[in-house]
ROTORZA-636190 format. One record per residue: residue number from 1; residue in three letters; chain; y, x, z of N, C-alpha, C in turn. Coordinates in steps of 0.02 Angstrom, whole numbers. Example, Ala and Ser with C-alpha at 12.3 -4.5 7.8 and 13.67 -1.06 7.14 Angstrom:
residues 2
+-----+---------+--------+--------+--------+--------+--------+--------+--------+--------+--------+--------+
: num : residuo : cadena :    n.Y :    n.X :    n.Z :   ca.Y :   ca.X :   ca.Z :    c.Y :    c.X :    c.Z :
+-----+---------+--------+--------+--------+--------+--------+--------+--------+--------+--------+--------+
:   1 :     ALA :      A :   -284 :    660 :    390 :   -225 :    615 :    390 :   -165 :    660 :    390 :
:   2 :     SER :      A :   -112 :    642 :    354 :    -53 :    684 :    357 :      2 :    645 :    394 :
+-----+---------+--------+--------+--------+--------+--------+--------+--------+--------+--------+--------+
This chain:
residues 182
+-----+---------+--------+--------+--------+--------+--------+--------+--------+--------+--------+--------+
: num : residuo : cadena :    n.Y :    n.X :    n.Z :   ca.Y :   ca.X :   ca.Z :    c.Y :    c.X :    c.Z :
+-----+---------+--------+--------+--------+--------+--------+--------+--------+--------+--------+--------+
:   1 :     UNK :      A :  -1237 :  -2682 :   1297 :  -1188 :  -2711 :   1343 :  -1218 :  -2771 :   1379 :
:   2 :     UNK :      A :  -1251 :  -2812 :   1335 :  -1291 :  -2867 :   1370 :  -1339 :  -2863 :   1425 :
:   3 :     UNK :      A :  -1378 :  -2806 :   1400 :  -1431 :  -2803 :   1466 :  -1389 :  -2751 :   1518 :
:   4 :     UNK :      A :  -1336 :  -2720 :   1521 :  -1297 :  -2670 :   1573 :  -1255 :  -2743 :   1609 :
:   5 :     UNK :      A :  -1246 :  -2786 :   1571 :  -1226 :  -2859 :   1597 :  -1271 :  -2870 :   1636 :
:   6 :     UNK :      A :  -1332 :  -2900 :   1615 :  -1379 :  -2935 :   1654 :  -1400 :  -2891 :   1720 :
:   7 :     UNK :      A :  -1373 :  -2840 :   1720 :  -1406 :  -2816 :   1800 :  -1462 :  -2740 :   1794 :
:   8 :     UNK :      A :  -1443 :  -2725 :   1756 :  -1506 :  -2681 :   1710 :  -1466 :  -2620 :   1734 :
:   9 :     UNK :      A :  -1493 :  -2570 :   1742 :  -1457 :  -2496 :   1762 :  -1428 :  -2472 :   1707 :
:  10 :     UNK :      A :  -1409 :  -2430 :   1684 :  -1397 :  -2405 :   1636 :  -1435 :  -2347 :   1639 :
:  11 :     UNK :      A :  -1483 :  -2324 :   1677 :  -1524 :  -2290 :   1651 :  -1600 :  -2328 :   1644 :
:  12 :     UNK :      A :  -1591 :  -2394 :   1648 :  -1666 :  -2425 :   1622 :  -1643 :  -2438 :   1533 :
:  13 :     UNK :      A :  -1566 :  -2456 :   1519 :  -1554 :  -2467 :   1462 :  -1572 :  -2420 :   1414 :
:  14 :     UNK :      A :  -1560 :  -2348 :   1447 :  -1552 :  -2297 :   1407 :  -1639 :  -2282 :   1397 :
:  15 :     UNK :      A :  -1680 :  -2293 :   1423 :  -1755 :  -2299 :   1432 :  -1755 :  -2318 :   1385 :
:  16 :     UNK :      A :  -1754 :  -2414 :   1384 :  -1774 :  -2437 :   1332 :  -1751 :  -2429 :   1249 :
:  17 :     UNK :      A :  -1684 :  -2416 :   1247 :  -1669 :  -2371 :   1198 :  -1699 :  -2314 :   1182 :
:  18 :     UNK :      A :  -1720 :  -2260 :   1223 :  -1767 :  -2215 :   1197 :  -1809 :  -2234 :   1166 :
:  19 :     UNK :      A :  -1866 :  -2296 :   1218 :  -1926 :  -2309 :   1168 :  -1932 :  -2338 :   1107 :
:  20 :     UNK :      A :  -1861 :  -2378 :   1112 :  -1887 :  -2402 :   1031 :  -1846 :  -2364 :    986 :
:  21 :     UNK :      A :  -1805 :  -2315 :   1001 :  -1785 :  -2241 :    965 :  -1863 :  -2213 :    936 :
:  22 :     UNK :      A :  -1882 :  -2185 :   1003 :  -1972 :  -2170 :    998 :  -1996 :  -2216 :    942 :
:  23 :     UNK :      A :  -2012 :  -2267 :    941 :  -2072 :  -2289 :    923 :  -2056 :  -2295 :    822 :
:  24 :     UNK :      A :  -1987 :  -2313 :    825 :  -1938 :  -2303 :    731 :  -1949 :  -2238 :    715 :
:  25 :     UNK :      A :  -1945 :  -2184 :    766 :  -1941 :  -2122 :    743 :  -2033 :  -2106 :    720 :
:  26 :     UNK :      A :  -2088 :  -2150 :    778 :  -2170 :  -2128 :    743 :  -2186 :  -2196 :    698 :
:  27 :     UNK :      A :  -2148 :  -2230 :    680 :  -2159 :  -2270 :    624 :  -2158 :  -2231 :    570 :
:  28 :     UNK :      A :  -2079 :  -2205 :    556 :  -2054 :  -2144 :    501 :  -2094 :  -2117 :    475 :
:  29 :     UNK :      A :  -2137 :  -2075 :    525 :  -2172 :  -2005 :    522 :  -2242 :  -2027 :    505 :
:  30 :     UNK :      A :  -2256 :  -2090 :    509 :  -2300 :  -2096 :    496 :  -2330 :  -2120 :    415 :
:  31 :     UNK :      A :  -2272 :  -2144 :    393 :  -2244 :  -2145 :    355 :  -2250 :  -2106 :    278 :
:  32 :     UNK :      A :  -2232 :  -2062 :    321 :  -2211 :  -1986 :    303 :  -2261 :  -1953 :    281 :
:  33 :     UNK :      A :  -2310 :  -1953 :    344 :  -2380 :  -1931 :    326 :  -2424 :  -1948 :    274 :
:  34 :     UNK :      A :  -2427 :  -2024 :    263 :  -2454 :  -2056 :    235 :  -2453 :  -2032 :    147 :
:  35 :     UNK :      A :  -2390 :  -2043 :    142 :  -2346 :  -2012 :     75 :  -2384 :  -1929 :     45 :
:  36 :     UNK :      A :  -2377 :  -1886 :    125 :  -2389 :  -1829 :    104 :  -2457 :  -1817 :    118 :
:  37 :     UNK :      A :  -2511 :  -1850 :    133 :  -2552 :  -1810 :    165 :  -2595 :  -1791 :     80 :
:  38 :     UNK :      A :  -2621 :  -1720 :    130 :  -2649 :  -1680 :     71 :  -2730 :  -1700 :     57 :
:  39 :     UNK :      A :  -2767 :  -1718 :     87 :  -2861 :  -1735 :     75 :  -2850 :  -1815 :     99 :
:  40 :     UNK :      A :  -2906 :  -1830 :     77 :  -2912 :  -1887 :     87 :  -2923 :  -1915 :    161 :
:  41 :     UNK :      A :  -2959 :  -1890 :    213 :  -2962 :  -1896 :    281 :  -2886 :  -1897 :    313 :
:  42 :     UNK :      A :  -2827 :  -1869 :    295 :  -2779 :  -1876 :    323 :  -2718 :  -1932 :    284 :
:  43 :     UNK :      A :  -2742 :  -1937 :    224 :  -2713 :  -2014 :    192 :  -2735 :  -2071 :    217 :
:  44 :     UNK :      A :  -2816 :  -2076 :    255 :  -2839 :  -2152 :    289 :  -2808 :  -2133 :    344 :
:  45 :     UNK :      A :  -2819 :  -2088 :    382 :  -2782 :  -2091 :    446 :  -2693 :  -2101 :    455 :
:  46 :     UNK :      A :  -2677 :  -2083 :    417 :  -2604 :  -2101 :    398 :  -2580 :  -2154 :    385 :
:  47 :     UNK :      A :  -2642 :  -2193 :    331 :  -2647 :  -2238 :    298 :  -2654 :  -2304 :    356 :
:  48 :     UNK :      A :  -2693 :  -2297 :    415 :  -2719 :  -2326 :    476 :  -2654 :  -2338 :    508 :
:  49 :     UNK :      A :  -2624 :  -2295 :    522 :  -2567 :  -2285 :    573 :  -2507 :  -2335 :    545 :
:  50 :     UNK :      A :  -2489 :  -2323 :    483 :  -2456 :  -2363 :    445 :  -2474 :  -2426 :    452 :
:  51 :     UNK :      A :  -2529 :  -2448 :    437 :  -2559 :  -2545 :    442 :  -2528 :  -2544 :    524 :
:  52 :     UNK :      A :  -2553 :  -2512 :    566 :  -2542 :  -2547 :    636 :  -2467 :  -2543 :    661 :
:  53 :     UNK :      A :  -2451 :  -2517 :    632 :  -2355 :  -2545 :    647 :  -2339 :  -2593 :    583 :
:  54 :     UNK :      A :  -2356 :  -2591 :    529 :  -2365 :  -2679 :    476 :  -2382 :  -2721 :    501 :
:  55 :     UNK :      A :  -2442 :  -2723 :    515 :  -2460 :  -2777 :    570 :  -2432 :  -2820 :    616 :
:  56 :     UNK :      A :  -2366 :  -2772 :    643 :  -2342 :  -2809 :    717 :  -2277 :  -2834 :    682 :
:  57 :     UNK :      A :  -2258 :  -2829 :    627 :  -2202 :  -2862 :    599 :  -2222 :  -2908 :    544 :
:  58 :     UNK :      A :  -2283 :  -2898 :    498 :  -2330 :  -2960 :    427 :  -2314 :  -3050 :    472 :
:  59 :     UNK :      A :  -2287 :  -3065 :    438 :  -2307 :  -3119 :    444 :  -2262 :  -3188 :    498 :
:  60 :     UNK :      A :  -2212 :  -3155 :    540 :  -2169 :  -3196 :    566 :  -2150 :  -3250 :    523 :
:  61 :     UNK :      A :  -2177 :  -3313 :    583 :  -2130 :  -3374 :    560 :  -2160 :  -3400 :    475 :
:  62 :     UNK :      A :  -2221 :  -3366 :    453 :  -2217 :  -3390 :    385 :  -2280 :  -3417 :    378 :
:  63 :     UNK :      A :  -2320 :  -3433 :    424 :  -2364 :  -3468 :    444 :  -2348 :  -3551 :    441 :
:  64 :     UNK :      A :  -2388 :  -3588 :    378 :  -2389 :  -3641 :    376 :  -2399 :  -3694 :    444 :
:  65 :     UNK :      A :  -2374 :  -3724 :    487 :  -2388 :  -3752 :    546 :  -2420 :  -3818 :    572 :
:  66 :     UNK :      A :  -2425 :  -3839 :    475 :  -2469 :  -3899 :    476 :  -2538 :  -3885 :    459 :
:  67 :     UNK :      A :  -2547 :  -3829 :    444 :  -2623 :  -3807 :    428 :  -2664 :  -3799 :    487 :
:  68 :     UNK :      A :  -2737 :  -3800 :    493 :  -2762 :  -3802 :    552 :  -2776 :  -3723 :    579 :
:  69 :     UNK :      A :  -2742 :  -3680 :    521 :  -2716 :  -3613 :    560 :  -2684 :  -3596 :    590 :
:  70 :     UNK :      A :  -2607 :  -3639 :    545 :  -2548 :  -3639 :    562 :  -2548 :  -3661 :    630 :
:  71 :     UNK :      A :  -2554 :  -3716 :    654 :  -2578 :  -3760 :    719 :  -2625 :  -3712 :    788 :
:  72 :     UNK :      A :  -2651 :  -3681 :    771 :  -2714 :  -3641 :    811 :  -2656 :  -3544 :    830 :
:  73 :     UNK :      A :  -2602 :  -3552 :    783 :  -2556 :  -3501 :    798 :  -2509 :  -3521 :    855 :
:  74 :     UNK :      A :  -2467 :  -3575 :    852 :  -2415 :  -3617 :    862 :  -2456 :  -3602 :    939 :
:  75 :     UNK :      A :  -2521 :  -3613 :    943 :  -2561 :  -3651 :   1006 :  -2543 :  -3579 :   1058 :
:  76 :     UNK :      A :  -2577 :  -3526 :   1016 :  -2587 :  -3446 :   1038 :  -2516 :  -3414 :   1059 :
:  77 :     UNK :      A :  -2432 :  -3457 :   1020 :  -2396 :  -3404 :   1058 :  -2369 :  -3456 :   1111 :
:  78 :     UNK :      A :  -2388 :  -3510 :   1117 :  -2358 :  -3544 :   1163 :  -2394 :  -3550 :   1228 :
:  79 :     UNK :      A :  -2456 :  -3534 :   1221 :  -2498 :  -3504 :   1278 :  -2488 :  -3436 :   1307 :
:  80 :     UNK :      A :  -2468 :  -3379 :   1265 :  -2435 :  -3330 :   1272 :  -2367 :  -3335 :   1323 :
:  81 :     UNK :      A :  -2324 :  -3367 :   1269 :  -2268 :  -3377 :   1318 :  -2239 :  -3398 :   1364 :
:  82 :     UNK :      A :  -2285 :  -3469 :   1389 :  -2290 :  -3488 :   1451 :  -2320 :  -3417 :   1470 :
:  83 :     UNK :      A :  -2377 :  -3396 :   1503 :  -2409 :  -3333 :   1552 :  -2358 :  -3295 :   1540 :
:  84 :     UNK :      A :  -2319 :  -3256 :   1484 :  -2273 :  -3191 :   1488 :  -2231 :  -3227 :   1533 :
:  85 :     UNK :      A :  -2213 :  -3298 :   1536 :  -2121 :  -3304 :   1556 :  -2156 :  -3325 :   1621 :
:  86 :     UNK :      A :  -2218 :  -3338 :   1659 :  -2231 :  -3354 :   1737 :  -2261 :  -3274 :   1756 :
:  87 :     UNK :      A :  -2305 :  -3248 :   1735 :  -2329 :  -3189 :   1755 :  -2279 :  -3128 :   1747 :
:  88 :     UNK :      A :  -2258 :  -3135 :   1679 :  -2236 :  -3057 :   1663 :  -2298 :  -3030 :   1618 :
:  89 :     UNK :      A :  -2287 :  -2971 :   1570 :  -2334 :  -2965 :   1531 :  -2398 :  -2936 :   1553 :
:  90 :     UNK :      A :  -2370 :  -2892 :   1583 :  -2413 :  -2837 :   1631 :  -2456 :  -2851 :   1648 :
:  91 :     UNK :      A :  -2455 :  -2925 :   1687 :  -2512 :  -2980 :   1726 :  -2536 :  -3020 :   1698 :
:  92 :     UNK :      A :  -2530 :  -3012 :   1619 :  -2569 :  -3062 :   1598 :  -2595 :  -3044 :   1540 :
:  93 :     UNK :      A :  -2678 :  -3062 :   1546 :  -2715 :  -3014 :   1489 :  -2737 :  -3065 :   1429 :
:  94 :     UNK :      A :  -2762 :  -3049 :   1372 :  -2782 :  -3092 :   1332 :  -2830 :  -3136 :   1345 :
:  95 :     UNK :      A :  -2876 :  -3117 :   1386 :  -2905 :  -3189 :   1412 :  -2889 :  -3242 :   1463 :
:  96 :     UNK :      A :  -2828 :  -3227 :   1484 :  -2813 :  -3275 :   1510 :  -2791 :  -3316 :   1443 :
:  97 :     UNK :      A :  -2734 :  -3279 :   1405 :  -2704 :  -3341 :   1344 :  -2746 :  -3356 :   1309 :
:  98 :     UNK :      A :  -2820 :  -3338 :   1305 :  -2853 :  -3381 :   1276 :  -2884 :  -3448 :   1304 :
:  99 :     UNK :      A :  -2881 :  -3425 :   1367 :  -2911 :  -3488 :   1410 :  -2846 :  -3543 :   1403 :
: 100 :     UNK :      A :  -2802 :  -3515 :   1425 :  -2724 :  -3581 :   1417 :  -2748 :  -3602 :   1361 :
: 101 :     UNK :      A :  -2747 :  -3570 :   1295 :  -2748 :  -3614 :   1219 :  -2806 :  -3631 :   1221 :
: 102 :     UNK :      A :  -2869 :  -3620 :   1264 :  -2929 :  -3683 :   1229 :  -2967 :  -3616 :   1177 :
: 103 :     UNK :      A :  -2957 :  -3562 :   1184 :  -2993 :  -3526 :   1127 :  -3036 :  -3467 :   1157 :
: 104 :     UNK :      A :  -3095 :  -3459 :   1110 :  -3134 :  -3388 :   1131 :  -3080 :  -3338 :   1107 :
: 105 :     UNK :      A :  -3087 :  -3273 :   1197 :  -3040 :  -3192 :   1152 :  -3041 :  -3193 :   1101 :
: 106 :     UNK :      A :  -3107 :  -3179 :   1052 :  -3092 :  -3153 :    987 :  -3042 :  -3196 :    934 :
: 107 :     UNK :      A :  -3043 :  -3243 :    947 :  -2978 :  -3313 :    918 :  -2910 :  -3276 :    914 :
: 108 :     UNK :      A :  -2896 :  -3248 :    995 :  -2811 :  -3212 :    988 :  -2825 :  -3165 :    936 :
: 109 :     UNK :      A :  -2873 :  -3128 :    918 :  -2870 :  -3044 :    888 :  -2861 :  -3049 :    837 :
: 110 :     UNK :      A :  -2917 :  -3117 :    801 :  -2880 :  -3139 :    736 :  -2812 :  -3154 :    694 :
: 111 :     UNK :      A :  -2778 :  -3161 :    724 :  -2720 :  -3180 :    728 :  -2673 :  -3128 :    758 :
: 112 :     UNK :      A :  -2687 :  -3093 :    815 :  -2636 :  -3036 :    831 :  -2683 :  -2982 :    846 :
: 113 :     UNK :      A :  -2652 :  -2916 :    829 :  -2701 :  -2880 :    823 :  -2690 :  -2831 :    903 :
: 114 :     UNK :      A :  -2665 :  -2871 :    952 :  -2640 :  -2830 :   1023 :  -2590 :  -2880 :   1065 :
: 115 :     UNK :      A :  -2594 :  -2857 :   1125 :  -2570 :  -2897 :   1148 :  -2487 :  -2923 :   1152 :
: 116 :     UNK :      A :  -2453 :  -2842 :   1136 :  -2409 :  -2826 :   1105 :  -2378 :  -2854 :   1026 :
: 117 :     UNK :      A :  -2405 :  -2858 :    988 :  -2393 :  -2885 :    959 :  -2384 :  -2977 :    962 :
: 118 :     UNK :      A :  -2419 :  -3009 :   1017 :  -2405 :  -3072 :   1028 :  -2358 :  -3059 :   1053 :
: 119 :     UNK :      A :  -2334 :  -3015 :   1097 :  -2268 :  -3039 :   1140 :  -2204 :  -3030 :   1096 :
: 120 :     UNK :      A :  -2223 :  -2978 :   1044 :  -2147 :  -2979 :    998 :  -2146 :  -3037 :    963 :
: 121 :     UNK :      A :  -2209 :  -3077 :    956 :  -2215 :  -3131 :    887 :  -2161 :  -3186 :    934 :
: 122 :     UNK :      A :  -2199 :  -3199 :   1013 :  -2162 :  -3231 :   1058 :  -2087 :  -3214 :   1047 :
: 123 :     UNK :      A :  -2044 :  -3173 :   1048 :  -1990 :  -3139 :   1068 :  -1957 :  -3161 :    984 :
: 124 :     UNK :      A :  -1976 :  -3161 :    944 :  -1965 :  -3165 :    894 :  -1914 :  -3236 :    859 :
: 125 :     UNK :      A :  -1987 :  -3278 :    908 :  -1992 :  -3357 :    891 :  -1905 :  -3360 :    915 :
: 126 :     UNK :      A :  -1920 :  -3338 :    989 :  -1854 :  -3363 :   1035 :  -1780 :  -3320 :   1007 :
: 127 :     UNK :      A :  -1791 :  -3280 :    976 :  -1724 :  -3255 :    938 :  -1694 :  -3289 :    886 :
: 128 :     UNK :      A :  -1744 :  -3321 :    844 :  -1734 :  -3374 :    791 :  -1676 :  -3419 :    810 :
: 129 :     UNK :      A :  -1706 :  -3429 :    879 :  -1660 :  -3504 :    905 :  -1607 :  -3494 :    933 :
: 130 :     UNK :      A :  -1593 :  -3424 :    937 :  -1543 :  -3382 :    991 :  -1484 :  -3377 :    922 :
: 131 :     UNK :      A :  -1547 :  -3366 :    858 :  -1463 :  -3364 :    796 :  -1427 :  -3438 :    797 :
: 132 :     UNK :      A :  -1489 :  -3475 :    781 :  -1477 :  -3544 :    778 :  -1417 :  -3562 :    833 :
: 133 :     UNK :      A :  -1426 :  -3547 :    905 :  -1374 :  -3584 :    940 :  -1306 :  -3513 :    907 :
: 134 :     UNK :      A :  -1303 :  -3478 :    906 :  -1236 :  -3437 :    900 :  -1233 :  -3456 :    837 :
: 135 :     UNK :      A :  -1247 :  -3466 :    782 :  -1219 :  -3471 :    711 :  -1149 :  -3504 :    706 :
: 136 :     UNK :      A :  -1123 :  -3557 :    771 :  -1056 :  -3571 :    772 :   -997 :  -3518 :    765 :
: 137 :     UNK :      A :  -1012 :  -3463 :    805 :   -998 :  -3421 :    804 :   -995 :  -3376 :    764 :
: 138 :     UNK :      A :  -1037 :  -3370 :    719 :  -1029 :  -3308 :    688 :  -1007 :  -3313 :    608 :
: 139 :     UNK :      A :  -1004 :  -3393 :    584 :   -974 :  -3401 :    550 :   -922 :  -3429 :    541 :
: 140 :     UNK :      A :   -874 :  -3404 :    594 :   -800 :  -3402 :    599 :   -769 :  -3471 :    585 :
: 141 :     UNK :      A :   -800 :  -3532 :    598 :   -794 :  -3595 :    567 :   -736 :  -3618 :    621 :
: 142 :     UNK :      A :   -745 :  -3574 :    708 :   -719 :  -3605 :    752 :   -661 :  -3559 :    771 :
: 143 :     UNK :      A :   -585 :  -3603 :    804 :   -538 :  -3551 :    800 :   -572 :  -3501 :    870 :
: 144 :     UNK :      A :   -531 :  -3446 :    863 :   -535 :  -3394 :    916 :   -553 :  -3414 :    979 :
: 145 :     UNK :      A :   -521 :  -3458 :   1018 :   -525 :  -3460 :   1082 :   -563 :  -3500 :   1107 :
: 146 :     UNK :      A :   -591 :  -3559 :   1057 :   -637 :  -3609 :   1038 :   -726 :  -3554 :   1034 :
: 147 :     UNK :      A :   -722 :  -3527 :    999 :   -772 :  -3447 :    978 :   -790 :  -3442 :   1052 :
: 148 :     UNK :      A :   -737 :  -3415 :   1079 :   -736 :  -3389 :   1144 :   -774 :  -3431 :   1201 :
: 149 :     UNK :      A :   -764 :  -3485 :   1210 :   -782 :  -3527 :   1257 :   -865 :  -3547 :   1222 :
: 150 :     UNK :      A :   -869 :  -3555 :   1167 :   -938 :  -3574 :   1133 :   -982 :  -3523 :   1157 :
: 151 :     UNK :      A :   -955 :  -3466 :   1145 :   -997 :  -3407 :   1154 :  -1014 :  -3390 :   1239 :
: 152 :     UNK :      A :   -987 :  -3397 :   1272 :  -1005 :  -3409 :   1335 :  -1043 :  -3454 :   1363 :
: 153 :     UNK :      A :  -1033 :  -3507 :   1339 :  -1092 :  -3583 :   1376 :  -1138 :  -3555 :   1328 :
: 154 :     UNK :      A :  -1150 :  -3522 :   1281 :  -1209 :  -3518 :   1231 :  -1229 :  -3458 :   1277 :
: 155 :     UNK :      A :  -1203 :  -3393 :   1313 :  -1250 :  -3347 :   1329 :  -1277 :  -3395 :   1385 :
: 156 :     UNK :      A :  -1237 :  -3403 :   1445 :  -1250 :  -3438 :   1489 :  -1321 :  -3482 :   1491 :
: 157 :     UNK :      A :  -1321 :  -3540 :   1427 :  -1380 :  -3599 :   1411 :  -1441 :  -3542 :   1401 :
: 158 :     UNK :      A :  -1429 :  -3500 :   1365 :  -1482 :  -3448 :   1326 :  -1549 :  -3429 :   1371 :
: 159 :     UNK :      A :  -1510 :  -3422 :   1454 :  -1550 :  -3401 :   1494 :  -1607 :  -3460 :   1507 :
: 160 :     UNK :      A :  -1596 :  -3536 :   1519 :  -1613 :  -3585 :   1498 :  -1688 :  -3585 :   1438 :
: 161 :     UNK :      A :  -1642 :  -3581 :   1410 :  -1669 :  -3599 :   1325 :  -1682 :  -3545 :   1293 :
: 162 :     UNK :      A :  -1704 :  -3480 :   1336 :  -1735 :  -3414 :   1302 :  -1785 :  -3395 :   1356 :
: 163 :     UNK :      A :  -1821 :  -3406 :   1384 :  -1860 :  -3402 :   1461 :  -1880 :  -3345 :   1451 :
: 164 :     UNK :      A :  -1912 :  -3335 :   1392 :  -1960 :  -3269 :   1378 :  -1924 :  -3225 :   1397 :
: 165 :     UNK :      A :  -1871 :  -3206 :   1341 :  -1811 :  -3150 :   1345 :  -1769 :  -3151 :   1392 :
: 166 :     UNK :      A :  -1768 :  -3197 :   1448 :  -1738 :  -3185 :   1493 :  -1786 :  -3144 :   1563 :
: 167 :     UNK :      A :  -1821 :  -3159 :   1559 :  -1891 :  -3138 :   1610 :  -1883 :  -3044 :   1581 :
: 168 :     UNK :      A :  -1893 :  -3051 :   1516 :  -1914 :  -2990 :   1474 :  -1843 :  -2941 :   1511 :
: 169 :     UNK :      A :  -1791 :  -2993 :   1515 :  -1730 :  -2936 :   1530 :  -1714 :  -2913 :   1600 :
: 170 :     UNK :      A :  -1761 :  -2983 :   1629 :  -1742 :  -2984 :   1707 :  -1797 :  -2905 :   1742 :
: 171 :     UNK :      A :  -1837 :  -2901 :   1719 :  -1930 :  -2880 :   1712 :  -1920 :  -2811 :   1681 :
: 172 :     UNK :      A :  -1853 :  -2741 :   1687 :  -1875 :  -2702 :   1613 :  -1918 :  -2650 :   1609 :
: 173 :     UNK :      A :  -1975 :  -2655 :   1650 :  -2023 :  -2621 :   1659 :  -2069 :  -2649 :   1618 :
: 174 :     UNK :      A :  -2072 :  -2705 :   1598 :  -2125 :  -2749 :   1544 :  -2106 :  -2742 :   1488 :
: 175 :     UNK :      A :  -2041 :  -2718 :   1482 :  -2009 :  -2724 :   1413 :  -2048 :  -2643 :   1393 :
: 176 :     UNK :      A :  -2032 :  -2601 :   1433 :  -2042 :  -2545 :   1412 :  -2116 :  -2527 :   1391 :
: 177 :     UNK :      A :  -2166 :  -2554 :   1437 :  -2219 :  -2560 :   1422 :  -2261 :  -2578 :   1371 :
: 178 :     UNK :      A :  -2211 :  -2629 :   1335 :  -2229 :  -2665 :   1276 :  -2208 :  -2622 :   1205 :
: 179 :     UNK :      A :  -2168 :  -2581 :   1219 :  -2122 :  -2530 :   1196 :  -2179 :  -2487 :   1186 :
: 180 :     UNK :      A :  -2203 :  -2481 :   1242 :  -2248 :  -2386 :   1235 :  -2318 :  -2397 :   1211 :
: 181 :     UNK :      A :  -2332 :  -2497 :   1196 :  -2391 :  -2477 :   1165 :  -2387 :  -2511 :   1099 :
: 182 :     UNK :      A :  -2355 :  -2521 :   1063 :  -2321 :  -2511 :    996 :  -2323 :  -2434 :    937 :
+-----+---------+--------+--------+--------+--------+--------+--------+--------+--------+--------+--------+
């Protein structure tokens, strides 16, 4: 309803719903494979497929940020997310965000294993803060009509104070893209 709000067709919605229908449904299967495969050549390969969708979800937010790892991450999605929220993703490759953060390419790879995967880590960060501002809301602390009005200046600010995900919603050709290489 939100993005058929924001201006989005309802057949770009139904897109992006496919793909990440798509992409849960070759997580599954892959899954699946892994479990069943019969020789050993089709348990690593199964086995492979499996790490690289782990990968793009290991590790949110649980990155120490005072460590000089922690710090050198912090650097990588915020270089990220400035270029995604001025370029769009499409237009912006990993060496550019390595040049914004001050780092050689191979620096991002360490740390994300695609480019895709930085942009969900990005997308991620900014949802955190998206619970954070609605939590008034959702724990019923405020009466109804009070709810009501919160929840409005909160979508409203969001666009504000969510740049990424707002670009991402404005943009859903990037979304999808990010979708299909997942």
């Amino acid at each position: 309803i939100a993005l058929l709000a924001s201006g989005l067709s309802s057949s770009a919605v139904g897109t992006m719903a496919d793909s990440v229908n798509s992409n849960a449904i070759e997580e599954d299967q892959a899954r699946h494979d892994a479990k069943n495969a019969r020789d050993e050549g089709q348990r690593k390969k199964a086995a492979e497929k499996v790490a690289r969708f782990e990968a793009l979800w290991d590790g949110w937010g649980e990155e120490d940020v005072s460590t000089p790892r922690g710090k050198m991450r912090v650097r990588l999605i915020k270089a990220a997310t400035e270029l995604f929220t001025e370029q769009g993703y499409r237009k912006t490759s990993v060496d550019e965000i390595a040049r914004r953060a001050g780092v050689a390419k191979g620096t991002v790879y360490t740390f994300f294993p695609t480019k895709a995967a930085l942009m969900i880590e990005a997308i991620a960060i900014e949802k955190k803060a998206l619970i954070q501002m609605v939590e008034p809301i959702l724990s019923g602390a405020l009466p109804p009509l009070q709810r009501l009005r919160f929840y409005v200046r909160t979508v409203l600010s969001a666009m504000r104070e969510l740049p990424l995900t707002t670009r991402l919603v404005l943009d859903h050709e990037d979304f999808v893209e990010i979708l299909d290489e997942l």
